[in-house]
N, C-alpha and C positions, 0 to 999 in steps of 0.2 A: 609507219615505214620510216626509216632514217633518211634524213635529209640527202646524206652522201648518197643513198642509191636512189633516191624518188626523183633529187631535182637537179643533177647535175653540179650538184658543188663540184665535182675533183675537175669536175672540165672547167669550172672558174679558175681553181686554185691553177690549174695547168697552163691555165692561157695568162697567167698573170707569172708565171714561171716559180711557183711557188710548190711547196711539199704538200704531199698531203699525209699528216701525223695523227697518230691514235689520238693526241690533246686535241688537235680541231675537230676529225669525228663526234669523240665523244660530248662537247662543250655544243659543238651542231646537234649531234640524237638527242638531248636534254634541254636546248631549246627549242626544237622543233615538237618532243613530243609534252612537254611538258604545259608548254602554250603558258599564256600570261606574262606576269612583269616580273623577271626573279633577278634580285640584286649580284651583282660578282661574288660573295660570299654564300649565298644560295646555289649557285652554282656549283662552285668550289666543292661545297659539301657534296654535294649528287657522282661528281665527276669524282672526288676522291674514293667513290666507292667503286670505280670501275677500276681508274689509275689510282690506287692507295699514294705511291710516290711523289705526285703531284703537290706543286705549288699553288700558293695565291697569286704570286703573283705575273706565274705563266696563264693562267684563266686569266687574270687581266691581259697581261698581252694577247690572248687570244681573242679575248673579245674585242681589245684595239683594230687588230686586223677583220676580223669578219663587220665591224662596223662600217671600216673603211671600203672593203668589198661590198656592202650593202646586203648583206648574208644578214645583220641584225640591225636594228636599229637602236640607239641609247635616248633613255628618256631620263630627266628630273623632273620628278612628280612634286618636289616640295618636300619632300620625305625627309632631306638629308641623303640618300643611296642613290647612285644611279642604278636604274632598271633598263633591262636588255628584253627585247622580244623577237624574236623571229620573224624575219619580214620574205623572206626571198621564196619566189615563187607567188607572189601577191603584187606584183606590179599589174597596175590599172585602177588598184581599190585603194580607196579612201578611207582611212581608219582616226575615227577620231574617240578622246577618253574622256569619260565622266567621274573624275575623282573627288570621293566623298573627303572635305576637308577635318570631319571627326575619327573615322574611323579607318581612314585609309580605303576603302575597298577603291578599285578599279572598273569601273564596267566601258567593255569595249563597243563600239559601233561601227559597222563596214559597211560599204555603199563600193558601188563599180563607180568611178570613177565620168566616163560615159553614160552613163544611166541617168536618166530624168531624177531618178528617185535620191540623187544627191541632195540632199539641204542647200549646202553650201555651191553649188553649181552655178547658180547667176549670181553670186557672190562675189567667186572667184573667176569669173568671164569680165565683173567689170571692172575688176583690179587688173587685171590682163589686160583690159583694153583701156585703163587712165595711164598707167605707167607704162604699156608697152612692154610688158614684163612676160614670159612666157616658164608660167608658174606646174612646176614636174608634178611637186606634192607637197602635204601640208601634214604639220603635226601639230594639230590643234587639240586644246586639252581642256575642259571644261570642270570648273571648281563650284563645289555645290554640297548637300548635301543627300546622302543615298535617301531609300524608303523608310529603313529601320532607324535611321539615324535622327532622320526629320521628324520623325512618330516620338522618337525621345524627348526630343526637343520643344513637341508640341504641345508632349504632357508634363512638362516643366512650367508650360504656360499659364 
């Protein structure tokens, strides 16, 4: 289901007194259904199949703005690219990445944020309570390497 109709984007873009254009739509239906880490040039490519006419780098400016709206979030994995994922409608949850430093793969983890079954839960309560700090969310990112990757590495041994 597209973002614009599932979770209330145009009433964000409305209340902030903003348009709502076929380029956000579609940069929104492409991150939301598309899931994972896809860089502005990944995008680019996707969306040009919907809008052929389309720029680079109006996808970048679009992604500037749904960042700043909190519609996606930008990450540096270390890669070199920045990657954009889809976050809106996920307020509460805790997502942290497990990035293989050989191969690149991404593996995501979610946790409700509320929920006992946080890791990081009395972690971050006692960082709130040494600093006085009252901590929204975290994008923590974990360098390592994957299954497949480790398995290489171990038959190298």
């Amino acid at each position: 289901m597209p973002f614009g109709q599932g979770w209330g984007c145009r009433g964000r873009f409305k209340e902030c007194g903003l348009k709502w254009t076929q380029t956000r739509q579609a940069v929104i239906d492409i991150l939301s259904s598309k899931g994972g880490h896809l860089s502005a040039e990944e995008i680019f490519l996707e969306v040009k199949k919907v809008l052929p006419g389309i720029g680079l780098a109006t996808v970048y400016r679009t992604l500037e703005l749904l960042t700043e709206l909190g519609i996606v979030r930008k990450f540096d994995f270390k890669d070199g690219r920045s990657r954009y994922e889809f976050v809106a409608g996920k307020e509460g949850i805790e997502h942290y990445h497990l990035i293989c430093r050989i191969c690149g793969k991404i593996i995501d983890y979610e946790t409700e944020a509320d929920k006992d079954v946080d890791p990081l839960k009395d972690f971050k309560k006692s960082l709130s309570e040494k600093f006085k700090f009252s901590i929204e969310r975290s994008d923590i990112q974990f360098f390592g390497l994957c299954e497949r990757c480790k398995g290489l590495v171990e038959k190298k041994d």
